[in-house]
C-alpha positions as CSV (number, residue, x, y, z in Angstrom):
1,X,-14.6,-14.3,25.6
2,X,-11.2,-16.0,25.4
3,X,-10.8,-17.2,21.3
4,X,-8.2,-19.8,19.9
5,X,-7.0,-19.6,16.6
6,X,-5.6,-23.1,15.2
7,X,-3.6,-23.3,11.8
8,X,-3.0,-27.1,10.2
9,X,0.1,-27.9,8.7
10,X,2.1,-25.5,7.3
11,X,5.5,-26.6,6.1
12,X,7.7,-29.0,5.4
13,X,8.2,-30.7,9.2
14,X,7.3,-34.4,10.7
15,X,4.6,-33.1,12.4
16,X,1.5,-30.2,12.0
17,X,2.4,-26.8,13.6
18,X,-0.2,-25.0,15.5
19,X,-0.7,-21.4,15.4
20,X,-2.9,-20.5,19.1
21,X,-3.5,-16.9,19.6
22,X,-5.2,-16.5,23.1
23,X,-6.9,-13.4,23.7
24,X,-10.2,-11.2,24.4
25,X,-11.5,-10.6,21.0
26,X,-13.6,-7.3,21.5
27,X,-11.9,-4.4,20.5
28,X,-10.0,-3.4,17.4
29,X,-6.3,-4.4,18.8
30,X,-7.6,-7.5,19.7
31,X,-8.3,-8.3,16.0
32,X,-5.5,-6.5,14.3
33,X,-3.3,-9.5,17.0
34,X,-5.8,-12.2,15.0
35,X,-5.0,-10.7,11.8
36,X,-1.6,-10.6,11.9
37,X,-1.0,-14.3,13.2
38,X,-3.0,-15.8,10.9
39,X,-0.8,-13.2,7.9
40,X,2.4,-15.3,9.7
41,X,0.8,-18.6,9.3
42,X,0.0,-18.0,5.5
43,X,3.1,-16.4,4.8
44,X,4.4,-19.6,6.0
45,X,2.0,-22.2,3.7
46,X,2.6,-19.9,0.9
47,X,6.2,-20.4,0.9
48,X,6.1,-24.0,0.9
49,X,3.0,-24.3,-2.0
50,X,1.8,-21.3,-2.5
51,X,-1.9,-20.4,-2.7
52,X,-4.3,-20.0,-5.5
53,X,-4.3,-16.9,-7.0
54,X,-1.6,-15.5,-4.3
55,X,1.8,-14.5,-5.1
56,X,4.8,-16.7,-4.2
57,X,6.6,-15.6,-0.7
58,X,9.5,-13.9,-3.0
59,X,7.8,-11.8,-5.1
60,X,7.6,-8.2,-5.0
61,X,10.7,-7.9,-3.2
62,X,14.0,-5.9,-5.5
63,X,13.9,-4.6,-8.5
64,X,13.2,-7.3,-11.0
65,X,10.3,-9.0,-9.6
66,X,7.6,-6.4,-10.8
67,X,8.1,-7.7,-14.7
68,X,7.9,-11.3,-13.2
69,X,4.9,-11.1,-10.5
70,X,1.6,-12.7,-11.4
71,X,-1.4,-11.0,-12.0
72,X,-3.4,-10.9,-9.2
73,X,-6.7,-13.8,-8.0
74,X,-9.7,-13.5,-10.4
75,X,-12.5,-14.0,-7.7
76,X,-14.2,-11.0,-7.3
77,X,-15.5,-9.7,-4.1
78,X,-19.3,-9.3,-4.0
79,X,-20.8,-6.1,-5.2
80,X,-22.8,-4.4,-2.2
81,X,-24.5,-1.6,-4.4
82,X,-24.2,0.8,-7.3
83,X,-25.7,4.1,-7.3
84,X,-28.3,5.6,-9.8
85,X,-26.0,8.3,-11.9
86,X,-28.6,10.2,-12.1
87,X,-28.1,11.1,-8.7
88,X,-24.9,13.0,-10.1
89,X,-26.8,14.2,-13.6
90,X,-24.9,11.6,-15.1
91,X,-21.6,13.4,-14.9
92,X,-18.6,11.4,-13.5
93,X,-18.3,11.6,-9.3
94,X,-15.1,13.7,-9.2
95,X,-14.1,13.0,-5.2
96,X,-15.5,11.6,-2.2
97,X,-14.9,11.6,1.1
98,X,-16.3,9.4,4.6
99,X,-17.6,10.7,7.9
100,X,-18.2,8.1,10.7
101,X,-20.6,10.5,12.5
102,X,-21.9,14.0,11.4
103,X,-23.1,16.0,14.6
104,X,-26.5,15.8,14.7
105,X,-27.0,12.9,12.5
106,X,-27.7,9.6,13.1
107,X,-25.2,7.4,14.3
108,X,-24.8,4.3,16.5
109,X,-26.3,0.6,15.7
110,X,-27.7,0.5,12.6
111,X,-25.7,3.1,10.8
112,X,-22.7,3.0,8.7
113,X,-22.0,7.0,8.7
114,X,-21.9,9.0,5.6
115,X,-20.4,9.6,2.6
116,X,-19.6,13.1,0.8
117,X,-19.3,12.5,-3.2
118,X,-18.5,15.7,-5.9
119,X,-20.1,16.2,-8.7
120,X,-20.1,19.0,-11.8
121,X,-21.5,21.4,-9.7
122,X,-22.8,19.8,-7.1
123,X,-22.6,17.9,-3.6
124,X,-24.4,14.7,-2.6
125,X,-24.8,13.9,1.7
126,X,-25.1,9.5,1.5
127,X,-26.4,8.1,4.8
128,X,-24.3,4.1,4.4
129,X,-26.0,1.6,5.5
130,X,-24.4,-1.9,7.2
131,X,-26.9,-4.2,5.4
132,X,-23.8,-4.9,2.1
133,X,-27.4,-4.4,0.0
134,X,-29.2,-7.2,1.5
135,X,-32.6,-5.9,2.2
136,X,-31.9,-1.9,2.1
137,X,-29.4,0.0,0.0
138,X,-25.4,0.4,1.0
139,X,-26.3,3.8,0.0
140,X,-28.8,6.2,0.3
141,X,-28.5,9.8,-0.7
142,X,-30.0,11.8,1.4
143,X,-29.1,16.0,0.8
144,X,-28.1,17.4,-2.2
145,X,-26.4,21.1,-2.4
146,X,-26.1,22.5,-5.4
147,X,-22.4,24.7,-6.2
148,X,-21.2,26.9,-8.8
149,X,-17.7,24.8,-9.2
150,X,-16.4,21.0,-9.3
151,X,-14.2,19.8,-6.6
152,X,-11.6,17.3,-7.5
153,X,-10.2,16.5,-4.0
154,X,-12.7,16.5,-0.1
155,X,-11.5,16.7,3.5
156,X,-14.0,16.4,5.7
157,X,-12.9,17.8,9.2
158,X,-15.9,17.0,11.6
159,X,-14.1,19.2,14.5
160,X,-14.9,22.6,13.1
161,X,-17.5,21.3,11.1
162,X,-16.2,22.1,7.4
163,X,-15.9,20.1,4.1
164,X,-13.1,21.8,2.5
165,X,-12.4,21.3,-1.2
166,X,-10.1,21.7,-4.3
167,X,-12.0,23.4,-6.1
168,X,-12.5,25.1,-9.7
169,X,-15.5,27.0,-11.2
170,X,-17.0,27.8,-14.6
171,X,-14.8,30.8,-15.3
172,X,-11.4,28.6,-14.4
173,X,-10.7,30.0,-11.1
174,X,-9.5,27.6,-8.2
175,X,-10.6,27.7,-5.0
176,X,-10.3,26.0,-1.6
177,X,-14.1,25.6,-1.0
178,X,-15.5,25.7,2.7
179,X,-18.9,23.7,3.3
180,X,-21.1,23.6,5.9
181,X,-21.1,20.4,8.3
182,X,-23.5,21.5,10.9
183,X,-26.8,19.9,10.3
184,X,-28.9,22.9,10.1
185,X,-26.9,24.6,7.0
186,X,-25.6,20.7,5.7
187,X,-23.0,21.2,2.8
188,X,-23.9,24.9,2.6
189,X,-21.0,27.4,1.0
190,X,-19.4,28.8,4.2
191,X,-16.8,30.6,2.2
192,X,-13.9,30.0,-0.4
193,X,-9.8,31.0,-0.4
194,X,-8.7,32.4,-3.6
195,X,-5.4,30.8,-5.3
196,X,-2.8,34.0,-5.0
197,X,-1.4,35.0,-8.3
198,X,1.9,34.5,-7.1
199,X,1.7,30.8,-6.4
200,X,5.2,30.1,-7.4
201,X,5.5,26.6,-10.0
202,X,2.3,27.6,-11.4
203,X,1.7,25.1,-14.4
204,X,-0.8,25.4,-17.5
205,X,-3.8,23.8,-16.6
206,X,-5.8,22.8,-13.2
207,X,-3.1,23.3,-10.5
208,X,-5.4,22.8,-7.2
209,X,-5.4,19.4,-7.1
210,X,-5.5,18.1,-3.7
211,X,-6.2,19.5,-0.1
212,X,-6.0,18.0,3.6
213,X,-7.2,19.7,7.3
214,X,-4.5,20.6,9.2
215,X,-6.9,21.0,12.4
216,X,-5.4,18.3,14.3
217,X,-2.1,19.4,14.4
218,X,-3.4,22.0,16.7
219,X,-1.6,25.3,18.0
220,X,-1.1,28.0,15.1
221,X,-2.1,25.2,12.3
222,X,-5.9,24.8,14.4
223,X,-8.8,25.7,11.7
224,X,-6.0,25.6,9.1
225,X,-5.9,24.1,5.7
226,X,-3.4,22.9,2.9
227,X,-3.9,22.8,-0.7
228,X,-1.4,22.5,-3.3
229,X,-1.2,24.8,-6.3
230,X,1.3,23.6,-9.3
231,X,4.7,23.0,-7.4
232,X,3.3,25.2,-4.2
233,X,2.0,24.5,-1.0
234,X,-0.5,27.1,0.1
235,X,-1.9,27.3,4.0
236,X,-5.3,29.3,4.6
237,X,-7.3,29.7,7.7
238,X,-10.6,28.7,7.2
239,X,-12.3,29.0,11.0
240,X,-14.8,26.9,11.8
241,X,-18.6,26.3,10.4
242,X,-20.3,29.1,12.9
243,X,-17.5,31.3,12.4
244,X,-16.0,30.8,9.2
245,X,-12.6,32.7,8.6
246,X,-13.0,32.5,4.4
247,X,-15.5,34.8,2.7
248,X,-18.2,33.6,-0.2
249,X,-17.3,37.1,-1.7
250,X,-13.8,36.5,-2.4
251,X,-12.3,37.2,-5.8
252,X,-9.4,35.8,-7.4
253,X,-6.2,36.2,-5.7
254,X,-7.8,39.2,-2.9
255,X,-6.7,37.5,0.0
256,X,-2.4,36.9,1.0
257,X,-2.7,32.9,3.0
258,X,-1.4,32.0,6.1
259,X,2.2,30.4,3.9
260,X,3.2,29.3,1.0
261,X,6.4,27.5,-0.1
262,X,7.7,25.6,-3.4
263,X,7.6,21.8,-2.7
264,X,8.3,20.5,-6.1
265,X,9.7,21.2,-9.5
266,X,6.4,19.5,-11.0
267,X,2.4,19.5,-10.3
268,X,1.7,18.3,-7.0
269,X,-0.8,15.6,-7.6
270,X,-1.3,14.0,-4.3
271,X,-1.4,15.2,-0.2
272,X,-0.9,13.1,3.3
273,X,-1.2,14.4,6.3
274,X,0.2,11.9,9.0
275,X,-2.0,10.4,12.1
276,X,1.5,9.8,13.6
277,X,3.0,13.1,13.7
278,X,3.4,16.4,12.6
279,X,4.7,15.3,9.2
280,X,2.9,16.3,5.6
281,X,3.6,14.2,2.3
282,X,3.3,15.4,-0.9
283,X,3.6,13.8,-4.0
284,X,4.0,15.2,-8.4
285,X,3.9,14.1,-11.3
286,X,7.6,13.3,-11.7
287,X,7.3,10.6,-9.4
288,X,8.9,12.5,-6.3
289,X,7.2,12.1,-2.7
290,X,8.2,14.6,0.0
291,X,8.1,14.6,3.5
292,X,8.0,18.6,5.7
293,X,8.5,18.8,9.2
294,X,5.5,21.0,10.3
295,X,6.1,21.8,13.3
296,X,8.7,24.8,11.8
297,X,7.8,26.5,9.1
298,X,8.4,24.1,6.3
299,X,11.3,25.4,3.7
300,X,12.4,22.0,2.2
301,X,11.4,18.7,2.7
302,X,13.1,16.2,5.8
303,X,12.8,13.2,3.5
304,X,12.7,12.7,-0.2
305,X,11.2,9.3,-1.8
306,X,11.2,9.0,-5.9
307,X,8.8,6.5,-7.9
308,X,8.0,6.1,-11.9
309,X,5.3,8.4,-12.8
310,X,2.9,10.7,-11.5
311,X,2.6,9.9,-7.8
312,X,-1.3,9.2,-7.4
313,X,-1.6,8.2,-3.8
314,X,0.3,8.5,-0.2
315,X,-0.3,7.2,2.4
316,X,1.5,6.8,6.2
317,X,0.3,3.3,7.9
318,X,2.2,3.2,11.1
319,X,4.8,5.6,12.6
320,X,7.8,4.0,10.6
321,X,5.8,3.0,6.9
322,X,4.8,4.7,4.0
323,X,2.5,3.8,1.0
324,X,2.9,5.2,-2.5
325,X,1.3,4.7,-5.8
326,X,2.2,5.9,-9.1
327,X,1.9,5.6,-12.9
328,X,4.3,3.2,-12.7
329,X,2.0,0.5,-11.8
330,X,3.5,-0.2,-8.2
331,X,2.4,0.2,-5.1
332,X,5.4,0.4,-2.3
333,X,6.2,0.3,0.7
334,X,9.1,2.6,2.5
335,X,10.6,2.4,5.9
336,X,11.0,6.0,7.3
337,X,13.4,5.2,9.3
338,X,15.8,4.6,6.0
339,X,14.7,6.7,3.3
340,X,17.2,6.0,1.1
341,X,17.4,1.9,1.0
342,X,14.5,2.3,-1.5
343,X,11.3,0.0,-0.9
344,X,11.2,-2.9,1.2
345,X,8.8,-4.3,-0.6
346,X,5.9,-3.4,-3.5
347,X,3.0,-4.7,-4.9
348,X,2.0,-4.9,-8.8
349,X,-1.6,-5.6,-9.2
350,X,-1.7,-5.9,-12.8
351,X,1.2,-3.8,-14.0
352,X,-1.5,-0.7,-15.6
353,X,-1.0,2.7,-14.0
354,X,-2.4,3.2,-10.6
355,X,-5.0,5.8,-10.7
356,X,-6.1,6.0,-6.5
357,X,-5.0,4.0,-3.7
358,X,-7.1,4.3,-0.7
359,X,-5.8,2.4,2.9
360,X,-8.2,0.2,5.1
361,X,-9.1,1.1,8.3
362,X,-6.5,-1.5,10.2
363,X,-4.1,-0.5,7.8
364,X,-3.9,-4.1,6.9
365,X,-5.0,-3.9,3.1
366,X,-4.7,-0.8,0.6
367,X,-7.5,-0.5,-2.1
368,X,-5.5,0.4,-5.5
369,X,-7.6,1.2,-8.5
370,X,-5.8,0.5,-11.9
371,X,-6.7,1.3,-15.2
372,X,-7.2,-2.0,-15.7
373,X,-8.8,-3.5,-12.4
374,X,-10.0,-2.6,-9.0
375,X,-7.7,-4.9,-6.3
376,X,-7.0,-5.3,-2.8
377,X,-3.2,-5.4,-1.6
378,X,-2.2,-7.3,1.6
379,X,-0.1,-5.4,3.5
380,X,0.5,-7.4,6.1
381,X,2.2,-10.4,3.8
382,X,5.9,-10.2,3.0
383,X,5.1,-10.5,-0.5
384,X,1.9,-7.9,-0.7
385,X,-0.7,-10.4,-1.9
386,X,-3.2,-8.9,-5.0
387,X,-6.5,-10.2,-4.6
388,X,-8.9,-9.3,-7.3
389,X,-12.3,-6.6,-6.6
390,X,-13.9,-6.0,-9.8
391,X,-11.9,-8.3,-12.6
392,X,-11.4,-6.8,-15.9
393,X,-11.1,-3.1,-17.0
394,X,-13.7,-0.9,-15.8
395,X,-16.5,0.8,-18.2
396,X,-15.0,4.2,-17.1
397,X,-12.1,5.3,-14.9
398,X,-12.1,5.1,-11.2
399,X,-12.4,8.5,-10.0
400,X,-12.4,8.1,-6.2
401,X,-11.7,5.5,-3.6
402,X,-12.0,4.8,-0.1
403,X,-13.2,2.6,2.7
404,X,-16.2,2.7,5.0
405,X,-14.3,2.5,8.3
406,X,-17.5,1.0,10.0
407,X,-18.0,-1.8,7.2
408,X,-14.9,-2.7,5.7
409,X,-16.5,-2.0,2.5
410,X,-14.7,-0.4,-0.5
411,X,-16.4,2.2,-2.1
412,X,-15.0,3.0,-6.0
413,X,-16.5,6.2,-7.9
414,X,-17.2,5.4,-12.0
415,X,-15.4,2.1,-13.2
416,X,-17.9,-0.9,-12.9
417,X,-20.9,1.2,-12.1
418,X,-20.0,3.8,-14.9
419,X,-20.2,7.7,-15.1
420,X,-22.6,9.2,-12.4
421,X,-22.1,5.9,-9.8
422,X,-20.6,4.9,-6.8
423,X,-20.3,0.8,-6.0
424,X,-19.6,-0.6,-2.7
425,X,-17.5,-3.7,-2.9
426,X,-17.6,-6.2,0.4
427,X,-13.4,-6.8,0.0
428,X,-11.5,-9.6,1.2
429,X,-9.6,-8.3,3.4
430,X,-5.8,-10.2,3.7
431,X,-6.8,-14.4,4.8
């Protein structure tokens, strides 16, 4: 049915304004239209008196507004659920990652899809619920798989049916991990791909840090995967859950991967693969975010974007923005269609490192986790708007992050709940 949207006054004029939006509300464009009128309207209130808890219309945009932006609203958004840690043993939830159906699961009204967390040596299946708590828990956990490693970074790719993972086990040796998504072998090992010895940019330490499906690109990248590896970038065909290309048997550095090419000088700390093109991000710990053409084999990166600190989240929003988050405290925003003007705007939630960053499913609020807060930012306001989560600095770092596409909900690893947990938080999402 037809829905009006009416706005009261909203600035200085001899008269109210009126904001109508007249459309079929139904589908997802339809609200996104909502959303970003009323965004307009507020934009507009805020610059004549601002808004409780709301940054002022100017702030965030150049250089010199991150010392001077206010800390973000202190009302918190309710708390859905926390997991037991025992579920994980009590060791902290290392990386998660949401599925909106799994193949012979149960979907549809009623359901909320599911949820892969990581674990010291083992995986947890959560079926989510779309109660927020009320009556049932946000979370259930429903299959556990044991594993002989600890994954740090999770892609699930529901095509071929794998969960693939950055993986390390007991003796040191890293691994992207292949698990079963077909419901008769659920999270089962369906093979691993060795790190080659001759991963160039190798650094001391954990050096697999983050992997993404390259599935959807389709033609020779189909049943493909990237992982990085120090300053590389290492491709791998993994096959698919009944035919898997990677073997359980595999020893360190036995198999040559599809390609491999330097990316950075420094540890690769974050990966992106675009929903808008055939475009991969990558970000390191010197604060440098790259961009590689893949539809040629990649050699050196298209566009180059450079941030304070270790670059802990990327993330591409529509085909001409892109998020990034870094030690630096900021989160900001680039056009990709000027690479080199530097940010059009940024959002500093409470000037602490930013630890994850995870986008909403409209793309119109990002989830940042801080080492001193959990906030939403509002993407769709000129000024990127903080509103606060969970106030205060969480019992333990935030390990993971990222939103139930069905619910809206925002679902944190450690901080608030603690070692072992996973709490889902019912945002605010921008108005």
């Amino acid at each position: 049915m037809a829905s009006s949207v009416h706005i009261p006054p909203l600035q200085p004029s001899s008269g109210p304004q009126t904001v109508t939006c007249d459309i079929v509300l139904g589908t997802p464009e339809d609200i996104r239209q909502v959303t970003t009128k009323l965004q307009a309207a507020l934009a507009l209130a805020q610059q004549r008196w601002g808004a409780a808890g709301r940054r002022p219309a100017s702030a965030g945009i150049g250089p010199a507004a991150a010392a001077a932006a206010p800390m973000a609203a202190a009302a918190a958004a309710p708390l859905c659920w926390t997991t037991d840690a025992a579920d994980h043993n009590g060791d902290p939830v290392t990386s998660m990652a949401y599925l909106p159906q799994v193949a012979g699961l149960p979907g549809g009204e009623g359901h909320a899809g599911w949820l892969v967390s990581s674990s010291r040596g083992l995986l947890n299946l959560w079926e989510a619920s779309p109660s927020g708590g009320r009556g049932e828990a946000a979370l259930m956990c429903m299959h556990s798989q044991g594993t002989d490693y600890t994954t740090v970074c999770l892609d699930g790719e529901r095509s071929t049916r794998m969960l693939l993972g950055a993986s390390m086990d007991r003796s040191g040796n890293e691994w992207v991990s292949a698990s079963s998504l077909e419901v008769e072998t659920l999270l089962a090992p369906k093979g691993r791909c060795p790190m080659p010895h001759s991963a160039a940019s190798k650094i001391q330490g954990q050096n697999c840090l983050a992997v993404a499906s390259l599935h959807s690109f389709g033609g020779p990248l189909a049943e493909t995967v990237v992982a990085s590896y120090g300053g590389a970038l290492v491709c791998w065909s993994v096959g698919n859950a009944s035919k898997p290309a990677a073997s359980n048997s595999a020893t360190p550095g036995s198999a040559a991967p599809k390609a491999l090419w330097k990316a950075h000088d420094a540890l690769i700390t974050a990966l992106h693969k675009s929903s808008f093109g055939l475009s991969l991000f990558s970000g390191a710990a010197d604060g440098k975010v790259h961009m590689f053409n893949m539809r040629e084999k990649p050699s050196r990166p298209t566009l180059e974007f450079s941030q304070q600190g270790r670059i802990t989240g990327i993330s591409q929003v529509n085909d001409s923005q892109l998020l990034t988050t870094a030690g630096d405290g900021r989160l900001m925003v680039w056009d990709l269609r000027n690479a080199s003007a530097g940010p059009v705007k940024f959002a500093v939630p409470d000037a602490r490192p930013i630890v994850r960053m995870a986008v909403s499913p409209f793309a119109d609020s990002a989830a940042v986790a801080t080492t001193g807060g959990l906030y939403t930012v509002d993407l769709l306001d000129s000024a990127c708007s903080v509103h606060t989560i969970a106030p205060g600095a969480p019992r333990t770092p935030i390990t993971a992050l990222l939103w139930n596409s069905a619910t809206s909900e925002v679902v944190a690893a450690g901080g608030p709940g603690g070692p072992g947990t996973i709490s889902v938080f019912k945002a605010r999402l921008g108005f």
